[in-house]
Steps between C-alpha positions, in 0.01 A plus 500: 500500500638858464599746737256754551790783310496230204112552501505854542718557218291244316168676558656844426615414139168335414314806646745674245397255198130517564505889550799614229463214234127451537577153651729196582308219279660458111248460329654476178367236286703207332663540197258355192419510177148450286466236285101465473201725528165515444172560639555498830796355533869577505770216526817588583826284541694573778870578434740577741677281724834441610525176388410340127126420533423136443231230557069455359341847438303664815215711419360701838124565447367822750115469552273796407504813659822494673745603331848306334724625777373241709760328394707752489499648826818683581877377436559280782143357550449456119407140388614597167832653645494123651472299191726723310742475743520145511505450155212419397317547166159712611231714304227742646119556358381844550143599422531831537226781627165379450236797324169514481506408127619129696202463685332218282817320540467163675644205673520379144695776345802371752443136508448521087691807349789653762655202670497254257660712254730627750603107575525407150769804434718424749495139437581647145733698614685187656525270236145332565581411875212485768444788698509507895195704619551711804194708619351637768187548608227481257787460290546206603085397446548620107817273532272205589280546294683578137651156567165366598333617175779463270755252572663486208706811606823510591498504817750286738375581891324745652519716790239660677566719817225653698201378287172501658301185363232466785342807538283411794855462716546873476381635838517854358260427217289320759274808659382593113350137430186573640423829335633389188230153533231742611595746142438197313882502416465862380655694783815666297344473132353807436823691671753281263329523194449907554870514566582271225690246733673582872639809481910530583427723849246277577716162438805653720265617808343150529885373492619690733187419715634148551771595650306822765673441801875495356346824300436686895826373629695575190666834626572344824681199336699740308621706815557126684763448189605791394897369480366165319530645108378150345203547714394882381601370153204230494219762632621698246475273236159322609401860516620517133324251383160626658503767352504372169265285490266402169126493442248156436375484196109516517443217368785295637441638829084375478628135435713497767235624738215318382702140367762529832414713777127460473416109415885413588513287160883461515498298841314211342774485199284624235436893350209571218576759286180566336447115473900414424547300804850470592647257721812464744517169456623513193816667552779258459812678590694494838414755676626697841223711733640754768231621752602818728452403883373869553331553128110646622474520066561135476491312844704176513181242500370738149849403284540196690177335359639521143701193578238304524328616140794451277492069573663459136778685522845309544598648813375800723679636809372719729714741715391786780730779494495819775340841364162604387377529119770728356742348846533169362629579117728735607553608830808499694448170649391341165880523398545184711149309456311585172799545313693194644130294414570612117848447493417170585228431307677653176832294595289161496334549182805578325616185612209271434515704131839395448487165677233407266699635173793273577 
């Protein structure tokens, strides 16, 4: 531990960074360059490292509204920064700000149009080799169920971190069931489709919402660790990434509502999309699923029950990792749990891969 001068000195140069430089946290973003775009989507390869990048293709697939950064929080708690560093060959899907031109864009535009095309390029881009899907969040339910719907993809694993499959294991969600029953189901319609989807402010207030109480202690937790710089540089970023957040699509954000939230379709392995009924037990690729022990968004026993949908798949694992719903991708402590789960994951299906090509 340091001496209390050590800690002094500490707090007074990040008092200095936050008040002179406008704060401690870089928030630069990795070095990349565009090799796709389209409607909706923007697929970058990622290109600095400092070691020759090697290894299967990694695509990291965001979910609506929040925005691309996610993976890219700050340097030092990036998971791209992470991948790059350690050689490995990854990608990034962007989708971009959402308009109110989008808003009769849904769950099929994504599962049809942005990520398979995004897949196919940078299997393209690699020769024809299967792609690695990383994903959080409803990321990581589009994930699902592209590979569900069309398996003939190239797709080698997935990875889905903080996705909510069982809606009715969300306490927060809980208190709205019986006035949206009582509505008929029709509780948020009219304000989604006036708005065209969830407005930006709107999706980054009910975010932050989760997460109240560290919201009323925040200022005391920064005084409490004023010397600690890594510390100040995460609230910074988180506060970052808040603050950019995207809007739903109106339609998109209707489906979700009525096909997830409302009749929790998703928890019985199945989704209709206007009588398209797409199931998880089809998907036939190994797959890894993180849950955050503190994630309100997407409690453990919510991602947990997707193990239990996807029976055809060759292998699932299931790991818990500390943090809430942003926490668990890429929080400090996720350096040494989430990221470690991937490594590990990644490292074993390169080696079944080349096992089986000997």
């Amino acid at each position: 531990m340091a001496s209390p001068p050590a800690r002094l000195a500490a707090a007074a140069s990040n008092v200095v960074g936050k008040v002179l430089h406008g704060g401690v946290a870089d928030l630069r973003p990795m070095p990349r360059v565009l090799i796709d775009q389209g409607p909706n989507r923007s697929v970058y390869r990622m290109t600095h490292s400092s070691r020759p990048v090697s290894g299967p293709p990694i695509l990291l697939v965001p979910p609506l509204a929040a925005p691309a950064i996610c993976f890219d929080l700050r340097r030092g708690c990036s998971l791209i920064e992470h991948l790059v560093e350690a050689g490995r060959n990854a990608y990034l899907v962007d989708y971009g700000m959402v308009a109110f031109s989008d808003r009769r864009l849904g769950i099929e535009h994504w599962i049809d149009e942005v990520l398979p095309r995004a897949i196919r390029k940078v299997s393209a881009d690699n020769g024809g080799q299967a792609v690695h899907l990383v994903s959080w969040s409803l990321g990581g339910i589009f994930s699902l169920l592209v590979n569900a719907d069309q398996p003939d993809l190239p797709i080698a694993s997935i990875t889905a971190i903080g996705s909510p499959v069982d809606f009715t294991a969300i306490p927060i969600v809980a208190p709205f069931r019986p006035l949206v029953d009582l509505t008929g189901g029709h509780l948020l319609t009219p304000i989604y489709r006036a708005f065209g989807g969830a407005p930006s402010y709107l999706v980054s207030r009910v975010f932050k919402a989760t997460g109240i109480s560290k919201e009323i202690t925040k200022p005391i937790a920064i005084l409490k660790n004023l010397d600690d710089r890594d510390y100040l540089a995460q609230i910074e970023a988180v506060d970052h990434f808040m603050d950019n957040m995207y809007a739903y699509p109106g339609r998109t954000f209707g489906q979700l509502y009525h096909r997830l939230f409302r009749t929790n379709d998703l928890a019985e392995g199945k989704v209709d999309l206007n009588g398209r009924v797409i199931s998880l037990s089809t998907v036939k690729v190994p797959t890894l699923v993180v849950a955050g022990q503190n994630d309100t968004i997407a409690p453990q026993a919510s991602v947990e029950r997707v193990v239990e949908l996807l029976d055809n798949a060759p292998e699932v694992r299931f790991k818990t990792a500390p943090g809430g719903h942003l926490g668990v991708l890429t929080g400090r402590k996720a350096r040494g749990t989430t990221w470690r789960y991937l490594d590990e994951f990644l490292d074993d299906r390169i080696a079944a891969s080349e096992g089986s090509a000997v």
